[in-house]
N, C-alpha and C positions, 0 to 999 in steps of 0.2 A: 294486459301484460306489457310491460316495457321492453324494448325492444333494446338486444344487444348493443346496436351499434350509437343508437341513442342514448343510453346507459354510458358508455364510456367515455361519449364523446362529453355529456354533460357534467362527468369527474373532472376531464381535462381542464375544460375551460369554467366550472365553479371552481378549481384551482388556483389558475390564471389570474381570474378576476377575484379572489380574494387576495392574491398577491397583491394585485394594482391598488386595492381598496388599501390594503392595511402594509403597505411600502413602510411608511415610515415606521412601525411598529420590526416586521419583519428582516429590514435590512438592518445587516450591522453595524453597517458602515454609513458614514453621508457620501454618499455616491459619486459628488464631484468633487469631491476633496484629495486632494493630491498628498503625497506620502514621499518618502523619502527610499521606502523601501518596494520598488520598481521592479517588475517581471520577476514576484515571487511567486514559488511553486505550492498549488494549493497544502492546505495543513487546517490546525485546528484554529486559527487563527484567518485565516484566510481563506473559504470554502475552494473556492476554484482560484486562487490565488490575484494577484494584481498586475495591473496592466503596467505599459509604460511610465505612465506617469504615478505609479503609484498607486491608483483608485482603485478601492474593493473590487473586483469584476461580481462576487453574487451580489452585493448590495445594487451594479451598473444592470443586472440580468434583472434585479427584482422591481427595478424603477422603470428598466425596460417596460414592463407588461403593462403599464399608464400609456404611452405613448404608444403603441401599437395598439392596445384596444381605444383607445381617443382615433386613431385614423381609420381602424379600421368600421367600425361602428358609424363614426360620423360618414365617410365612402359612403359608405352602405346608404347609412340617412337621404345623402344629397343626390344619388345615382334612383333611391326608390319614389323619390316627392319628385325627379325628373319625368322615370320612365312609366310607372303606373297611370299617372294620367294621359298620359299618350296611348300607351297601349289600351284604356279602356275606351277611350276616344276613336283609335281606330279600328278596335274590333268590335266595337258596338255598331257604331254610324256607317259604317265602309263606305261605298259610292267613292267619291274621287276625293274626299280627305280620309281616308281609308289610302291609296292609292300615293295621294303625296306625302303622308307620315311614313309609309311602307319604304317608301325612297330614300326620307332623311335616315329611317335607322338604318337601311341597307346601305347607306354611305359610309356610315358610322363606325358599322360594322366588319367593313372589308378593311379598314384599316389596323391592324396589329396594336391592341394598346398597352404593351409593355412602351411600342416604338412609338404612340401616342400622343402617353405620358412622359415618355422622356422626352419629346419636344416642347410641349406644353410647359411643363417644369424649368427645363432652361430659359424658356421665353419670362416666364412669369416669375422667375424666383426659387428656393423651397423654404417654405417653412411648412410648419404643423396646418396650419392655417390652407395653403395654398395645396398641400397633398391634398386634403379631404377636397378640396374642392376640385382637385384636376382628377383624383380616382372616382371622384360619383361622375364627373363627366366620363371619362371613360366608361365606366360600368353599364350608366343608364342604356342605350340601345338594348342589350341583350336581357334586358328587366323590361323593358319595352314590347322587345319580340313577343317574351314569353307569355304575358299580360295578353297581349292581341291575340295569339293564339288561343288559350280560354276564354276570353270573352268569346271570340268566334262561338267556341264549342256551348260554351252557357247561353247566349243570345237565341238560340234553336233550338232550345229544350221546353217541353211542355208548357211547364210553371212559368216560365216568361213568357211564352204565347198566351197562356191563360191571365195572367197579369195585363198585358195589351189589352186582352180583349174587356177586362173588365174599368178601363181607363185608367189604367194606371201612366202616371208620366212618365217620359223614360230617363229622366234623373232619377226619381221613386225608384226604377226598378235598375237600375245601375246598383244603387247605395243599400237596397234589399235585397236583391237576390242575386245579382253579376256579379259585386265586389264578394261577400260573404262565400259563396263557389270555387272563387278562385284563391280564397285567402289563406290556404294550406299551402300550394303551391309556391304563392307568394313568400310567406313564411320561409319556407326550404330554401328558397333563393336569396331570401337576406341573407339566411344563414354563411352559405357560401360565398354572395359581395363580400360577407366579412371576412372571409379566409381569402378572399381573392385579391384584395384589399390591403390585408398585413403582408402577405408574401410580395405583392409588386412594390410596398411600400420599403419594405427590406432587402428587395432588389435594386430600387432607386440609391438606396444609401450605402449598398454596396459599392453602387458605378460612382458614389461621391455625389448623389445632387438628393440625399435625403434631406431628411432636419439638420443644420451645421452644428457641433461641436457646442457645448459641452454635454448637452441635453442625451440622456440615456436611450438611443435608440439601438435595437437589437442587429439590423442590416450595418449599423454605422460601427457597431462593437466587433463583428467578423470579418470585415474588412479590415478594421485596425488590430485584431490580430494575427491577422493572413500571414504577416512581415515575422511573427515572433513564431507560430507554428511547430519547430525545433524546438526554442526551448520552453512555451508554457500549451498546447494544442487546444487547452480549455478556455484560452483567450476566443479561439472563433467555435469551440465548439459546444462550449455555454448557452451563447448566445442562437448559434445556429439550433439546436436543441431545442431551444423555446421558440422559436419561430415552425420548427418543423409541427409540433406539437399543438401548439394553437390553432395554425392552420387543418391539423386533421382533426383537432375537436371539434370544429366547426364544420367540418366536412362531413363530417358523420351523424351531425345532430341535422343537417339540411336534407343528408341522403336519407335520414329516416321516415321523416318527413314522405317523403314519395312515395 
C-alpha cells in the first residue's frame, strides 16, 4: 500500500515535471517576450496577469519549472557522485582514512551553506551551470555523513561477515551487499538534495546572484515582484507558490522513503 505522504508528494512533482516537459505546449505565452501591456491584472487572457515588462508571468511560472528542476536535479547529481564515495570509503575501511575523511566532512559541514553558497557564487559567477556545481558542492558533506553512517551499520552485519569469510573481495562486497543496504536511504536523501537544492537556488536569485535575466527562474520572478506587490501580489506569489510546492513534493517522497 502506498503511503500517503508519498502519494501526494509524487502528484506534486509528476505535475511539476510535466509542466517542464511540455512548456512549450502548456504556456500561452513565449515567456520572454515583452508586451506593451505591463503590470496587468490577472484575467482570462492573462492567468496571473504580466509583469513589468510585459511578459506572461503563467507562461514565466511554467518555463520556471525547466530551470529549477535542471538545478535542482543536477545539485543533487554532482553533491551524490561527490559524497557517496566518500562516505562508503570511510565507513567501510575506517582506521585513519576513516578519521581524516571524517574531518574534511566535519569541516564542510560547520559551515552554513546558504553562507557557502553565496560566497562561492559571487567568487565564481552565476549561471545555470555554476549553481549545480556550487549546490552539489555544498550538499555533498551531509550525503557523505549519512553514507558513512550505514556503511558503519552494514559493514558488521552477519552477511558481510559471512561474505569475508567465504573470500569475498571487499570491492565485491561494497557493490553487493554495502551499497544495495544503504540504497533506500540513499534514495530519500536525493530526494530531499533536490528540494534543498531548488529552495537555496531560489534563495540565491532572490538575494540577486541567481541565473541573470531573461531566463525564467522562479527566485529571480519574486524578487522582481516584491517592488509591484500593491498592485499585481501574484507577480511573487505565483512564483513563490511553485517553489513552496516543489520543494514539499520532494520532501515528502524522501520522508516516505524512511
Amino acid at each position: 500500500m502506498m503511503r500517503p505522504g508519498r502519494c501526494v508528494g509524487g502528484c506534486i512533482i509528476a505535475t511539476i515535471v510535466t509542466a517542464a516537459l511540455f512548456a512549450p505546449i502548456l504556456a500561452p505565452y513565449d515567456p520572454y517576450r515583452s508586451g506593451i501591456d505591463m503590470l496587468a491584472l490577472p484575467s482570462a487572457a492573462h492567468w496571473f496577469g504580466t509583469d513589468d515588462l510585459g511578459r506572461d508571468l503563467a507562461s514565466r511560472v511554467i518555463y520556471g519549472a525547466r530551470t529549477s528542476l535542471a538545478i535542482g536535479f543536477g545539485a543533487a547529481l554532482v553533491a551524490m557522485g561527490i559524497g557517496i564515495p566518500i562516505g562508503l570509503i570511510a565507513g567501510y575501511f575506517r582506521g585513519r582514512l576513516d578519521i581524516a575523511l571524517v574531518a574534511l566532512i566535519d569541516l564542510f559541514i560547520a559551515l552554513p551553506g546558504l553562507v557557502l553558497a553565496l560566497i562561492i557564487t559571487v567568487m565564481v559567477g552565476a549561471s545555470l551551470r555554476n549553481l549545480i556545481l556550487v549546490l552539489g558542492f555544498v550538499m555533498w558533506p551531509s550525503i557523505a555523513r549519512l553514507v558513512r553512517g550505514q556503511a558503519l551499520a552494514v559493514r558488521e552485519t552477519l552477511f558481510v561477515e559471512a561474505a569475508r569469510a567465504v573470500g569475498g573481495s571487499q570491492g565485491w562486497i561494497i557493490r553487493h551487499h554495502v551499497w544495495p543496504s544503504i540504497l533506500p536511504v540513499v534514495a530519500a536523501q536525493f530526494a530531499v538534495s533536490v528540494s534543498f537544492a531548488i529552495f537555496t537556488s531560489a534563495s540565491l536569485s532572490f538575494l540577486g546572484l541567481g541565473i541573470p535575466p531573461p531566463v525564467a527562474d522562479w527566485g529571480g520572478m519574486v524578487r522582481s515582484g516584491f517592488d509591484y506587490l500593491a498592485l499585481n501580489p501574484l507577480m511573487s506569489l505565483a512564483p513563490g507558490s511553485a517553489v513552496t510546492f516543489t520543494v514539499m513534493g520532494f520532501y515528502l517522497i524522501g520522508a516516505s522513503f524512511r
